[in-house]
C-alpha positions, 0 to 999 in steps of 0.5 A: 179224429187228428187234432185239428188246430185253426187253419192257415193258408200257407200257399199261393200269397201267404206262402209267398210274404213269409218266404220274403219275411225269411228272405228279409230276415237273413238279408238283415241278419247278413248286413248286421254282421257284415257293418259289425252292428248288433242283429235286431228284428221286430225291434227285438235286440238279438245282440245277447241271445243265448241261441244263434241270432239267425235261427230267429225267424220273421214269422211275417207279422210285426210286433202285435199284430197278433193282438195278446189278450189282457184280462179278457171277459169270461161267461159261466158255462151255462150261457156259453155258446161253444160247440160240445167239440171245439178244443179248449185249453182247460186250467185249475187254480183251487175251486176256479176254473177257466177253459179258453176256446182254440177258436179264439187263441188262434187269433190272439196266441197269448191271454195274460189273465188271472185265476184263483188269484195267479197270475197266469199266461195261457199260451198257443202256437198254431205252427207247433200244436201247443197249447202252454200255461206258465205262471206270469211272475219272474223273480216274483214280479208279475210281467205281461206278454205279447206276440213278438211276431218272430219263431225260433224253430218254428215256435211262438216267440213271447215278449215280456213288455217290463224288459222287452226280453224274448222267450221261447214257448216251448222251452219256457226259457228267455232267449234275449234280453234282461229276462236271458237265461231266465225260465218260466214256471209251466201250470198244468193244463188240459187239451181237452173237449169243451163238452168233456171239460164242463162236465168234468167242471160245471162250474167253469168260466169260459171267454166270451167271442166280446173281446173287443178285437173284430175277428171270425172266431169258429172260423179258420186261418189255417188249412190243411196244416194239420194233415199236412207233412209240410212245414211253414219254416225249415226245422231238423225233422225226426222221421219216425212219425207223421211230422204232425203226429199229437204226442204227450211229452213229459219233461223234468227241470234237468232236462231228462224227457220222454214222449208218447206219440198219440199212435203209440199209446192207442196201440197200447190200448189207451193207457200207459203206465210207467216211472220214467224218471223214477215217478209213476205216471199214468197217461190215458188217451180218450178214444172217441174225443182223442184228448190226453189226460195225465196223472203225474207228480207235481214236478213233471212238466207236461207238453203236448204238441206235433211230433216235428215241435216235441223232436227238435226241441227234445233230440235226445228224449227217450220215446214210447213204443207199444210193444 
């Protein structure tokens, strides 16, 4: 079974509102330049960015309407409700485990909560496939996030409401802002099946559906994206695979990087093991719950997403292929 995130309904009206957010998105952008004002949008000043200020996107909502998550209430394992297979995005801090169901990130995107005494930032993008943990502190100061409503190159774009900056998902970088240049620190995490994660962690948390915001959660805002060869907003495509093919990335802090494309390792039998940067890593893949698991030093960054995400992010990345 393919990774099969919450669904949107990118036709018919849908489609149509973000092809006028585009529209209006550049018709801003042309009339900045044309009046030698400085770019904004969403309210975001995109004056400074260290990307071209027209590769920032409207991705059709404003500035919190996709509502992060603060401090959300969990419940212990034993009295949760969620299906043994619905994905969840599982993290460890010392003896403190927490596992946050897709079913709810999809209609929030970002929860600023704390585990084992860090402060945490547990990150999804539908569009991308990913599901990111950072550490929530910058320069030792702990920040608190929401959805800027704006993509660049199809990803989340975060905000950091201390100084307003923009921060890009999947590179971990601010892009605007105070914060410019500025990175953020990657937890490692699992995409996982919530009956694996339990039994792996019996003593789990998990959030409660209580969130406070009135949303259907276990139902989908998305539909047929997953499958789908399309794409929402234009991105440099890689051919060599399905655009929403899973893959398992590893990255290093200086930039080397390497995938592994989901088709790849089962054809290797479900486990590779290799140094890619003079590390050993092991990456095994769950045939009959299609999860990834990692073993890897400290310092290698893991990223799991769709191939179109990883690709166009990662160009120069070396990829495995089965022999």
């Amino acid at each position: 079974m393919m990774f099969e995130p919450p669904r949107i309904r990118p036709r018919g009206a849908g489609l149509r509102r973000r092809c006028a957010a585009i529209a209006a998105t550049l018709l801003c952008a042309l009339a900045a330049a044309a009046s030698g004002g400085e770019p904004t949008l969403n309210g975001f000043d995109l004056a400074n960015s260290l990307v071209p200020a027209n590769e920032i996107l409207h991705g059709g909502p404003e500035r919190d309407a996709i509502p992060a998550l603060d401090s959300p209430p969990v419940v212990a394992a034993a009295g949760a409700t969620w299906r043994d297979d619905a994905w969840v995005v599982g993290v460890a801090q010392g003896s403190d485990t927490r596992a946050y169901p897709l079913e709810i990130l999809v209609w929030h995107e970002l929860v600023n909560d704390r585990l084992g005494g860090r402060p945490l930032l547990v990150s999804y993008c539908p569009l991308c496939g990913t599901a990111l943990v950072f550490d929530r502190r910058v320069g030792g100061a702990e920040r608190r996030f929401g959805v800027s409503g704006l993509l660049y190159r199809s990803d989340l774009l975060m905000f950091d409401r201390e100084s307003e900056s923009l921060w890009s998902q999947i590179s971990a970088h601010a892009l605007t802002g105070p914060a410019r240049a500025s990175r953020l620190t990657l937890v490692r995490s699992r995409l996982v099946r919530w009956a694996d994660w339990k039994r792996a962690h019996p003593a789990t948390t998990v959030l409660s559906r209580e969130t406070g915001h009135a949303r259907p959660y276990g139902q989908t805002p998305y539909v047929g994206y997953e499958t789908s060869e399309r794409l929402v907003f234009p991105v440099t495509r890689d051919p060599r695979y399905h655009p929403k093919m899973r893959i398992l990335g590893l990255r290093m802090a200086d930039g080397r990087a390497r995938g592994y494309p989901l088709v790849e390792v089962q054809r290797a039998g479900g486990v590779v093991a290799e140094s890619p940067f003079g590390k050993p890593v092991t990456i095994r893949l769950d045939t009959e719950s299609q999860a990834f698991e990692v073993d890897a030093p400290e310092p290698v960054e893991v990223i799991e997403s769709y191939w179109f995400a990883w690709a166009v992010f990662h160009p120069d990345a070396s990829v495995y292929v089965a022999e």
